[in-house]
C-alpha positions in Angstrom: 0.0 0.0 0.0 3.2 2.4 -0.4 3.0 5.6 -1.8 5.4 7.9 -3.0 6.1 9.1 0.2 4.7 6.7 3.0 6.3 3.1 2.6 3.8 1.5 4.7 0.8 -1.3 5.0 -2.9 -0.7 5.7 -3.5 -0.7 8.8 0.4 0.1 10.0 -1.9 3.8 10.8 -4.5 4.0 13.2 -7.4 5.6 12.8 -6.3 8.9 14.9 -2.7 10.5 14.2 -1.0 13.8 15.1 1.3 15.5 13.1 4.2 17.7 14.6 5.8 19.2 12.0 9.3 17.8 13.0 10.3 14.4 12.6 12.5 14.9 15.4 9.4 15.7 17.6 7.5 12.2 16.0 10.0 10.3 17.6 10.2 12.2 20.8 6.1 11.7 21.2 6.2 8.0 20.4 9.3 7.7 22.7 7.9 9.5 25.5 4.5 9.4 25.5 3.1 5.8 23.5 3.5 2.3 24.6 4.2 -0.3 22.2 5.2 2.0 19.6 6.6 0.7 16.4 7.9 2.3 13.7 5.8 2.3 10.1 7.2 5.1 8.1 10.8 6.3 7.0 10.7 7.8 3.4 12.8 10.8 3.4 13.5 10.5 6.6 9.5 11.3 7.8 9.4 9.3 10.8 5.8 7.6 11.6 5.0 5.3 14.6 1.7 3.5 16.0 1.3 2.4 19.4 -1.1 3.0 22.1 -2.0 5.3 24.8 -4.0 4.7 28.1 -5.3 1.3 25.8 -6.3 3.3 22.3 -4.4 3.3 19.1 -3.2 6.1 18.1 -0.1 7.1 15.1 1.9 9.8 14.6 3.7 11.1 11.8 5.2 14.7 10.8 3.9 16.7 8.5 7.2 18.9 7.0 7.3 22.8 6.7 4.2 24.2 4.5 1.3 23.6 3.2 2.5 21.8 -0.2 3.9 18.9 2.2 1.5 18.9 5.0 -0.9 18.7 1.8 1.2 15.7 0.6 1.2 13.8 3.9 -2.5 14.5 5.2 -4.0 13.8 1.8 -1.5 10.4 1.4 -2.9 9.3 5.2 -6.9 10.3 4.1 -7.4 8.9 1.0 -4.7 5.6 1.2 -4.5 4.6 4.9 -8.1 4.8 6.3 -6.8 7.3 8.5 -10.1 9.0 9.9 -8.9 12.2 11.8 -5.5 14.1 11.7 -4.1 16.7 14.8 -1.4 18.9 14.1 0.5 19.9 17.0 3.0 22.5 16.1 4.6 25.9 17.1 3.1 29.6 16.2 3.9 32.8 16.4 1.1 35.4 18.4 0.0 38.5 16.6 -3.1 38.5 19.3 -1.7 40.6 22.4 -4.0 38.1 24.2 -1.5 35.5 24.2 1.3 35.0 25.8 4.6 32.5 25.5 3.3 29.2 26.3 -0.6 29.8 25.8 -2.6 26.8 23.6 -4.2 28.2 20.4 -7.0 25.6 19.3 -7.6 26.9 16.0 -11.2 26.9 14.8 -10.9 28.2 11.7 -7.4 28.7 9.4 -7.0 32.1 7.2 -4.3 31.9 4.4 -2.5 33.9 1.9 -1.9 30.5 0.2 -3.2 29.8 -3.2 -4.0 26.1 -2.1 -7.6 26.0 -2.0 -7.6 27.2 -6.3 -7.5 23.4 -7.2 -10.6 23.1 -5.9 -12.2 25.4 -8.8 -14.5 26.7 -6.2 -16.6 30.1 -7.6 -15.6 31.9 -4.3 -13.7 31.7 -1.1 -13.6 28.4 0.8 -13.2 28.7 4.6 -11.0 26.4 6.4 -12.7 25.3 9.6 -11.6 22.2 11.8 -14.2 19.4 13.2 -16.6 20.4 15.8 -16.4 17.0 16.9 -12.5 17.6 17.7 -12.4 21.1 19.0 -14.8 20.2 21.5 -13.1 17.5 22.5 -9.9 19.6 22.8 -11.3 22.4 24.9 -13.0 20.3 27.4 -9.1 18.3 27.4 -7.8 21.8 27.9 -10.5 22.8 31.0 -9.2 19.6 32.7 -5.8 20.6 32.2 -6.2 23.5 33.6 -3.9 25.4 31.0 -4.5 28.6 29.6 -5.8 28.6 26.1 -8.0 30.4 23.6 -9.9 29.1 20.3 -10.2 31.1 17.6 -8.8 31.7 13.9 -5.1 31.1 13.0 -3.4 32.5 10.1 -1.6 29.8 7.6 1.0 31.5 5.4 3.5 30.7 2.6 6.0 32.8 4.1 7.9 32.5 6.9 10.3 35.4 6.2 7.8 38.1 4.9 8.9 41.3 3.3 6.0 43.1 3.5 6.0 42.6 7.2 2.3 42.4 6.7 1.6 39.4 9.1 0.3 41.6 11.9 -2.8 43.3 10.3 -4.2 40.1 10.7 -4.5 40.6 14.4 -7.1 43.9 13.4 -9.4 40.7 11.9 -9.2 38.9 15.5 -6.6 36.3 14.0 -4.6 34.8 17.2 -1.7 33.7 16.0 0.2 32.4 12.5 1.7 29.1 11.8 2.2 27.3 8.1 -0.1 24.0 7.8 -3.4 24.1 8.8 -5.1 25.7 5.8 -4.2 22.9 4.1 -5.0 20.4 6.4 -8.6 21.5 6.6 -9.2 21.8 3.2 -7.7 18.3 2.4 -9.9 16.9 5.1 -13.3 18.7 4.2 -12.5 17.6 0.3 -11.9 13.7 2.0 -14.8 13.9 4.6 -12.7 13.5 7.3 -11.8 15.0 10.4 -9.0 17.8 11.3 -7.7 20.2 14.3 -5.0 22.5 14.6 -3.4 22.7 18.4 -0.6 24.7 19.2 1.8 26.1 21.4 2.6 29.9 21.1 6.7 29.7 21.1 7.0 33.6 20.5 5.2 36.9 20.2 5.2 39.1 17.1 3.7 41.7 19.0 5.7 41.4 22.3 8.9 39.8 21.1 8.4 37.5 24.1 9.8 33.9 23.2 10.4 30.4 25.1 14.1 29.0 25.8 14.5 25.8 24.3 13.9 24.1 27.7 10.9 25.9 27.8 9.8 25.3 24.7 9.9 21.1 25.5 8.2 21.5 28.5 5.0 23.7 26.6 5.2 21.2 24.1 4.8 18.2 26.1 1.6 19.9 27.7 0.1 20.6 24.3 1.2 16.7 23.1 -0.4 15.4 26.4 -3.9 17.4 25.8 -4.1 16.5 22.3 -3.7 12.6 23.2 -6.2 13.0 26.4 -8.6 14.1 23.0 -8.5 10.6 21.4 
């Protein structure tokens, strides 16, 4: 059941998987956080595990930098591996100066400057919005966590180096924070009838110029990788 860029078997996937961007931070969540984990992926060095946690199945698999290969990925894991819902946890960047270093952004819906969605051929604007049935789910995990957090709309862009230095007039539309991969995730799973959520960890401030030490970055991390797996 290979594909060009996932050399694995149906079924090697379960049914759940979250997606760091990093491959680095795959291995460190099936390392740290799964029992039983095995690996089932290493193309280009994309590193994919299944195991288990507190008794469910659950995968997880990066997705690269950008839309064009989280598109790859998410659309490879939909539409070849029965995979039924992805959840990227990643890093963003605040342009809200409601969030702080540290803070979880669940991101309800995913703004873009990305000219993704055109191969759809849609006579408008299609609006990337993740699953109810997961973002509730997430913000009752994040209540019992007790961490601070606020839902709302993300901005996914092409660009991380910009110069038009444009990011932060998104903040005027109520945007929270930017990243690089959910747009496309969204839109590959509303086009697949499948489910999608964005979770992430604020690692800096484009408004403050706050940002996390590496130690502290691992540590928000782990809290964000432990609510997203209390979701499942």
């Amino acid at each position: 059941m290979a594909t060009p860029h996932i050399a694995a078997e149906k079924g090697d996937f379960a049914p759940t998987v979250l997606m760091p961007g990093d491959p680095l931070r795959a291995r460190f969540v099936a390392e740290n956080f799964l029992e039983r984990a095995r690996l089932v992926n290493d193309v280009r060095g994309v590193q994919g595990y299944t195991g288990e946690y507190k008794g469910k199945p659950v995968s997880v698999m990066a997705s690269g930098m950008g839309m064009p290969s989280m598109g790859i990925y998410s659309y490879e894991l939909f539409h070849f591996f029965d995979v039924r819902s992805i959840i990227r946890i990643g890093s963003a960047g605040a342009i809200s100066p409601d969030l702080r270093p540290r803070d979880i952004v669940l991101a309800m819906g995913a703004c873009t400057d990305s000219c993704y969605g055109a191969q759809f051929s849609l006579p408008g604007t299609f609006a990337p919005v993740a699953s109810w049935n997961l973002l509730e789910r997430a913000v009752r995990a994040a209540e019992r966590a007790k961490v601070s957090f606020k839902v709302g709309n993300v901005l996914s862009s092409d660009r991380f180096y910009d110069d038009s230095a444009s990011t932060l007039a998104w903040g005027k539309m109520g945007v929270l924070a930017v990243e690089m991969e959910s747009a496309a995730l969204y839109m590959n799973a509303a086009r697949a009838g499948r489910e999608a959520l964005t979770v992430l960890t604020v690692s800096d401030s484009l408004v403050t110029g706050e940002a996390l030490s590496a130690a502290e970055r691992q540590t928000g991390f782990s809290e964000m990788i432990k609510l997203a797996l209390d979701m499942i």
